[in-house]
C-alpha positions as CSV (number, residue, x, y, z in Angstrom):
1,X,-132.0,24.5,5.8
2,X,-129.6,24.2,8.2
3,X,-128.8,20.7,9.5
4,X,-125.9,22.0,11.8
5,X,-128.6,23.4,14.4
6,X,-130.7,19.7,14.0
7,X,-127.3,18.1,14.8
8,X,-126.3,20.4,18.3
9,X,-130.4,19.5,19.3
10,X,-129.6,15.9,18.4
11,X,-126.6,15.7,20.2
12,X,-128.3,17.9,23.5
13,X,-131.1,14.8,22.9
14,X,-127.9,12.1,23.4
15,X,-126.8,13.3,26.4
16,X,-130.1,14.2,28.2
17,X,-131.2,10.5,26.9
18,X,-128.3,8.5,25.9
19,X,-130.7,5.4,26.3
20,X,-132.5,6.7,23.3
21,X,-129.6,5.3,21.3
22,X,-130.2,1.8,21.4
């Protein structure tokens, strides 16, 4: 599987909800 495109949706996720952090 690839985990590099789970990572760049992750990381889209962060900035579109960088509350979802905490």
């Amino acid at each position: 599987m690839r985990r590099e495109r789970i990572a760049e949706r992750m990381k889209a996720l962060q900035e579109l909800v960088p509350n979802a952090n905490k």
